[in-house]
C-alpha positions in Angstrom: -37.0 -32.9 -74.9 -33.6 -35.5 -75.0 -31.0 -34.1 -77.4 -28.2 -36.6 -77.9 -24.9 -35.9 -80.1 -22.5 -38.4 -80.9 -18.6 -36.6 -80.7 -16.5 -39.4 -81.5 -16.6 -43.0 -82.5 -14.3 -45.8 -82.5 -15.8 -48.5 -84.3 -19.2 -49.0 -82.5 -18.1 -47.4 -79.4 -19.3 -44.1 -78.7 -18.7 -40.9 -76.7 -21.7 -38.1 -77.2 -23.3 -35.4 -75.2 -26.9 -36.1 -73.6 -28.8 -33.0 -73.0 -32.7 -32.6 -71.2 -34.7 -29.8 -69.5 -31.0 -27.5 -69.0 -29.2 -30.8 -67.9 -26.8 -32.7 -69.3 -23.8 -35.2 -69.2 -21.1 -36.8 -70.7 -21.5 -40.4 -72.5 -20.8 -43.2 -71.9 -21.6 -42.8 -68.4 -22.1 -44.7 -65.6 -25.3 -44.6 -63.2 -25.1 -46.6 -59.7 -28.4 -48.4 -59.6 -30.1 -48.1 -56.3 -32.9 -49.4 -54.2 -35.4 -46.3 -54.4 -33.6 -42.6 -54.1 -30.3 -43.5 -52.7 -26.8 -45.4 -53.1 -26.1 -47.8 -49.9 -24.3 -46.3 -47.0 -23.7 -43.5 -48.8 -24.3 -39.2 -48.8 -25.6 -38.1 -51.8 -22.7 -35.2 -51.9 -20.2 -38.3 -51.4 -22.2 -39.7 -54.7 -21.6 -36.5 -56.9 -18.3 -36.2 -56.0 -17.0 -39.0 -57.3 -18.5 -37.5 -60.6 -21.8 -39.2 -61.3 -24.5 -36.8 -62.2 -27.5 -38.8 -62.3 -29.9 -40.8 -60.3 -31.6 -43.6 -60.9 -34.9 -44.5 -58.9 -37.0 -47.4 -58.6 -40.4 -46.6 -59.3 -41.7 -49.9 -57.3 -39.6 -48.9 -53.9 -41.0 -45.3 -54.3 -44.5 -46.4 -54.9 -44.5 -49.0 -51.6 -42.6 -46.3 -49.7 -42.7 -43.2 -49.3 -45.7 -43.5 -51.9 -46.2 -41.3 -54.8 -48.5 -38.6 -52.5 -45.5 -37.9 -50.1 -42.8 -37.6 -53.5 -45.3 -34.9 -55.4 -46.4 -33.0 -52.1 -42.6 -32.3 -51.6 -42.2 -31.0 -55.4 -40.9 -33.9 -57.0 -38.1 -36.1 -56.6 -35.3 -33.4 -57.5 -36.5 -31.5 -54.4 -37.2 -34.3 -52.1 -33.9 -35.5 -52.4 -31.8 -32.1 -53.5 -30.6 -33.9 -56.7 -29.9 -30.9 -59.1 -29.2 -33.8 -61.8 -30.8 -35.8 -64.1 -33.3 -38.4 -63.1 -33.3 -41.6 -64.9 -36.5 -43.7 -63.4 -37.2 -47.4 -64.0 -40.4 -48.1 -64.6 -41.2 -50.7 -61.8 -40.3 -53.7 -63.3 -36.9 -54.0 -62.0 -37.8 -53.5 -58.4 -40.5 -55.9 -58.6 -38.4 -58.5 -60.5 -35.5 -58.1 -58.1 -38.0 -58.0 -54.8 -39.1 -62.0 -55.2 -42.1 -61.0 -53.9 -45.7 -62.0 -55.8 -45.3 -60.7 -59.4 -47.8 -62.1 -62.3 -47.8 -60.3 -65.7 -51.0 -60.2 -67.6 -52.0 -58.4 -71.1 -53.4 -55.2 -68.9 -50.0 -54.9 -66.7 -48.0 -56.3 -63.8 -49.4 -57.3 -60.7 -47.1 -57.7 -57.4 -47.2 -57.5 -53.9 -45.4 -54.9 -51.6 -42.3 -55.9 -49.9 -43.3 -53.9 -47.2 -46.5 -56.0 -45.8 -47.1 -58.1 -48.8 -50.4 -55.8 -50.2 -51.5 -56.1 -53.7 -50.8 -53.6 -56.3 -50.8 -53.2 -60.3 -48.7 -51.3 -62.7 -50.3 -51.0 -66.0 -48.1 -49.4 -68.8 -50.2 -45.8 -68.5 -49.8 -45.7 -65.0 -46.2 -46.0 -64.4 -45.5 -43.6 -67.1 -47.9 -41.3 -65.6 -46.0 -42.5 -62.2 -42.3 -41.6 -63.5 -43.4 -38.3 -64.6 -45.6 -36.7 -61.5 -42.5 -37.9 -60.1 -40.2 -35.6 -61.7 -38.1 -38.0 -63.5 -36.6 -36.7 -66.7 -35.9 -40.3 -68.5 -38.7 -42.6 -68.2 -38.4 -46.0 -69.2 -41.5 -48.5 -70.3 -42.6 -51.3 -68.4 -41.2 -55.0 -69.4 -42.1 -58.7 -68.6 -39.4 -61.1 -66.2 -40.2 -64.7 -65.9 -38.0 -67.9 -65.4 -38.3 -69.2 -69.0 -34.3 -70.3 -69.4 -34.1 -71.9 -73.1 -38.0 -71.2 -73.8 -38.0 -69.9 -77.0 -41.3 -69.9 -77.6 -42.8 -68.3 -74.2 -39.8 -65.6 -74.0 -40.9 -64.8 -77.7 -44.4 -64.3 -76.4 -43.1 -61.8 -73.5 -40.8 -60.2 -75.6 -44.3 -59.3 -78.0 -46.1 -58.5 -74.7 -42.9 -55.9 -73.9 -43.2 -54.5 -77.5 -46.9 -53.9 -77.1 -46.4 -52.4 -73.8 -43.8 -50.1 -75.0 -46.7 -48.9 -77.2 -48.7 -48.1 -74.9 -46.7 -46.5 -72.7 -45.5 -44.4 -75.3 -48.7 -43.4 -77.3 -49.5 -42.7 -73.2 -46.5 -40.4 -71.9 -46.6 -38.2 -75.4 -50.1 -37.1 -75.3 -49.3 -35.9 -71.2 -45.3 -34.5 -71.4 -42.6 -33.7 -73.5 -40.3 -35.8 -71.0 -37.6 -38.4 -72.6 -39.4 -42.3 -73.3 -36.9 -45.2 -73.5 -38.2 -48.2 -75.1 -37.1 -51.4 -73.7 -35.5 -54.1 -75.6 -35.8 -57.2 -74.5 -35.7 -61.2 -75.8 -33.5 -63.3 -73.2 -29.7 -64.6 -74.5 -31.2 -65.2 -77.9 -29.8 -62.9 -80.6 -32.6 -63.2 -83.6 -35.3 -62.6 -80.8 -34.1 -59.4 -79.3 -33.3 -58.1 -82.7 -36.9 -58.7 -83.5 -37.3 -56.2 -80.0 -35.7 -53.8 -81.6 -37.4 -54.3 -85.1 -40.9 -53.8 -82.7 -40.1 -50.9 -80.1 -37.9 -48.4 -83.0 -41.2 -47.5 -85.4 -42.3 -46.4 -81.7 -39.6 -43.4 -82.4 -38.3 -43.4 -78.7 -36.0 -40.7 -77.5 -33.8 -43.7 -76.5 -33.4 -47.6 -76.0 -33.0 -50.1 -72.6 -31.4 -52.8 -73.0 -33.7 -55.6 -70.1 -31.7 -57.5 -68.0 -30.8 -61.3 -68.6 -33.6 -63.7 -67.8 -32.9 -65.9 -64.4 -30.7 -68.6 -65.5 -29.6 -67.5 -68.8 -25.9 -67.8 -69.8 -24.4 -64.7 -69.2 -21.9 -64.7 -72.3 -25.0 -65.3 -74.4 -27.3 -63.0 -72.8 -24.1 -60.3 -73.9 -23.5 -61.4 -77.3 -27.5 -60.9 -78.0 -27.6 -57.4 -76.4 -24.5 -56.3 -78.3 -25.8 -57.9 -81.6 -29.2 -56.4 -81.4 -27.1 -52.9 -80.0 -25.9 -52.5 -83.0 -29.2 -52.3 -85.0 -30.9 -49.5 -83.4 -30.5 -46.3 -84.6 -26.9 -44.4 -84.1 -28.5 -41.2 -83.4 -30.9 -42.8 -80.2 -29.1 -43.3 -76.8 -29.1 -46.7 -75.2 -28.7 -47.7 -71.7 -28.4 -51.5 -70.6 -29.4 -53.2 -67.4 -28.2 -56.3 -65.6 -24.2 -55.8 -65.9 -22.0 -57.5 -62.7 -18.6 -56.7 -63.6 -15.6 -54.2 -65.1 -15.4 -56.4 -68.0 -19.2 -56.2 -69.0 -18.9 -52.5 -68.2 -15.9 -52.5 -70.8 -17.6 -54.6 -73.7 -20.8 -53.3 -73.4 -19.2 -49.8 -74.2 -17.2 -51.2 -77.1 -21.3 -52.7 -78.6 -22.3 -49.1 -78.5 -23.6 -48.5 -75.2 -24.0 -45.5 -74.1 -25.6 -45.4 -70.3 -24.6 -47.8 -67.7 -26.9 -48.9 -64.7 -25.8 -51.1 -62.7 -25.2 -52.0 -58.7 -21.7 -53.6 -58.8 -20.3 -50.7 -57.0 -22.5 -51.0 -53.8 -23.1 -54.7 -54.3 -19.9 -55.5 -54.2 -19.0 -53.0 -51.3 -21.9 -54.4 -49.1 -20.0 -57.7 -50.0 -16.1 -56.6 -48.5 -15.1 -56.2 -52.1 -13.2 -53.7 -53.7 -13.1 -53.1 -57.5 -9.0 -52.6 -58.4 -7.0 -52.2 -61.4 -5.6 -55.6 -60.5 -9.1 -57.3 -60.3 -11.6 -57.3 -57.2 -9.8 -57.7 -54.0 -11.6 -59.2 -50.6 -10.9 -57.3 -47.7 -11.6 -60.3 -45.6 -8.4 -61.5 -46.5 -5.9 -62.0 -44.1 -3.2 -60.9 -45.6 -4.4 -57.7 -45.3 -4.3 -57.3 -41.6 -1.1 -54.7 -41.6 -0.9 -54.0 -45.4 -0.5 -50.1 -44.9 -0.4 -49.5 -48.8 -3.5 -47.3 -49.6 -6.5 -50.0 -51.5 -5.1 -49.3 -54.9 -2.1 -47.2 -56.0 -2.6 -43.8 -58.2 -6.0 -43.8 -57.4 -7.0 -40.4 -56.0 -10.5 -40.8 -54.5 -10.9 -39.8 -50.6 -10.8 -44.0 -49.4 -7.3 -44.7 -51.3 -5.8 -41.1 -49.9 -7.1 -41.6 -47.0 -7.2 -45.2 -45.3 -5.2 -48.1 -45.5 -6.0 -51.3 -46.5 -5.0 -53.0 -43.1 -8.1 -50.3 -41.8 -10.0 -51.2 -44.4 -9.3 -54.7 -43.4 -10.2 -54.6 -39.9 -13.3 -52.7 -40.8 -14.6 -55.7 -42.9 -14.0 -58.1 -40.6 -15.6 -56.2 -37.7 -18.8 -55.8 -40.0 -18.6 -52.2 -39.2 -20.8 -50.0 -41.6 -18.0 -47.5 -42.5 -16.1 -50.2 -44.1 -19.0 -51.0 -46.6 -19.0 -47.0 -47.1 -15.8 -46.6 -47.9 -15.9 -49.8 -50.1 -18.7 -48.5 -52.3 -16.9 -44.7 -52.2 -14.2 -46.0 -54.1 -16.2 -49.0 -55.9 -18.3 -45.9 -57.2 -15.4 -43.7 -57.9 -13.2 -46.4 -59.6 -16.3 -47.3 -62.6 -16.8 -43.5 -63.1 -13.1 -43.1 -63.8 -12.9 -46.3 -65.5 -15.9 -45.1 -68.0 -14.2 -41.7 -68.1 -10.9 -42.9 -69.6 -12.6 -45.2 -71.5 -14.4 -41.6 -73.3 -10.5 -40.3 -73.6 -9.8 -43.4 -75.5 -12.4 -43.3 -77.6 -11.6 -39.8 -78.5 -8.1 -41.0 -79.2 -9.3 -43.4 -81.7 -7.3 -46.4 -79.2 -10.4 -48.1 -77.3 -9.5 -51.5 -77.9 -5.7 -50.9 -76.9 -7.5 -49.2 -73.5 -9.1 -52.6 -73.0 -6.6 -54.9 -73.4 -4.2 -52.0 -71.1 -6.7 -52.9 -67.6 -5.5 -56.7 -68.6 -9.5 -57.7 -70.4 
């Protein structure tokens, strides 16, 4: 069973201690979202020691391939992979979303096609809980309807009800089979008064925790934040909440200053994949030119393995050569520069100076 203790506040933001099955972390934390049981181009040891200390999974990837049969006949995801963390899955939603392959939601579940060879599949809300936990996933999240409904107030308010009666299910489902952690998902596009009414739905469900569902396609991005922090702050303090759907250091920084307490998100590989590095000084393209005999390490006084090791002007020619270490050592760093980030943003919380932190990294 999740136990989560809040240490310190600083107005909404948080710092607390998250503890399941013997394992626990720090919060807030971050968590690199990845495409099934790995970060891109990178070692899992490379992962852990930049200081992250869980995985996430995608439940849809897994289920296409290697398929749930190969996952429990090796023991479980912590033994397939040798993760001795904690395992945050997503309940398939994501990975089908994300996959723009056939997806249709109906009242019994989703229904998508593999982006493997384009078979048919469903997820219903008792089977990818059941799913998550043969699995071996410690936080198991509820399923949650996508669509393309930009400014529909009326049909996102009908899939946010959907959500909310899916999140039902899935929980009545997962507590009469484990003792495993549930999040509810909270969901409702950029519109504040209807993903309050999520939250008024999915908390009599008495989840061990909340996720906040990524904007809708389309949506404005400013007001897809200002609802998630808004309807944040009305679930209850003593319940961790994670958010999807974040692309950059400043989302990571208000979303912590709402309340948040988990971050998942791909920025770090995404943008490493893209030639980008995330800096104290804003995200730098190592396509630039100017670059091409910069021997100054990526960023000054910071101490993971890319910036002690390898020069920019390296870095450079990596990029421009398309060769895979460069998008390795990109997301190294990317990875190891949000982890620090979200762990000095923990000191300053501490400190009682969060806000003086944010406006210090220039946001």
């Amino acid at each position: 069973m999740l136990k989560f203790e809040i240490k310190a506040k600083d107005d909404k933001a948080r710092t607390g201690r998250l503890k399941i099955g013997g394992k626990e972390s720090i919060t807030p934390l971050f968590i690199p979202q990845s495409r099934g049981l790995s970060v891109p181009a990178m070692f899992p040891d490379s992962v852990k020691e930049t200081g992250i200390d869980i995985l996430f999974t995608d439940t849809y990837r897994l289920l296409m391939r290697p398929g749930l049969e190969t996952i429990t006949k090796e023991g479980g995801i912590s033994k397939f992979t040798g993760w001795e963390g904690i395992i945050f899955s997503d309940s398939g939603s994501t990975g089908i979303y994300s996959s723009k392959v056939y997806n249709k939601a109906r009242e019994e579940g989703l229904f998508f096609a593999s982006y493997i060879d384009g078979s048919r599949h469903k997820l219903t809300p008792e089977s990818s809980v059941i799913i998550q936990e043969q699995m071996g996933s410690d936080i198991i999240t509820g399923l949650y309807e996508e669509a393309a409904l930009k400014g529909n107030r009326m049909k996102i308010g009908k899939l946010l009800r959907r959500t909310a009666r899916w999140n039902r299910r899935a929980r009545e489902k997962i507590a009469s089979i484990s003792s495993k952690a549930f999040f509810g998902i909270i969901t409702g596009g950029a519109y504040a008064d209807l993903r309050e009414s999520s939250v008024k739905l999915t908390v009599p469900l008495k989840p061990e925790g909340f996720l906040q569902a990524p904007p809708l396609p389309g949506e404005n991005r400013r007001a897809w934040l200002n609802a998630v922090f808004s309807s944040t702050m009305r679930l209850p303090e003593d319940k961790p909440c994670g958010i999807l759907g974040l692309n950059s250091v400043e989302e990571i920084l208000s979303s912590i200053s709402s309340g948040i307490d988990i971050i998942i998100t791909d920025i770090a590989s995404n943008k490493g994949l893209s030639g980008i590095a995330l800096t104290d000084s804003g995200e730098e393209d190592m396509h630039n030119k100017k670059y091409f005999s910069d021997s100054s390490p990526l960023m000054k006084g910071c101490s993971c393995p890319v910036c002690h090791s390898y020069s920019r002007s390296y870095l450079h020619h990596l990029t421009v050569a398309r060769e895979l270490l460069g998008s390795t050592l990109l997301i190294w760093h990317n990875l190891y520069y949000i982890n620090q980030l979200v762990l000095l943003a923990r000191e300053a919380i501490q400190r009682g100076c969060y806000k003086d932190f944010i406006i210090s990294k220039g946001y």
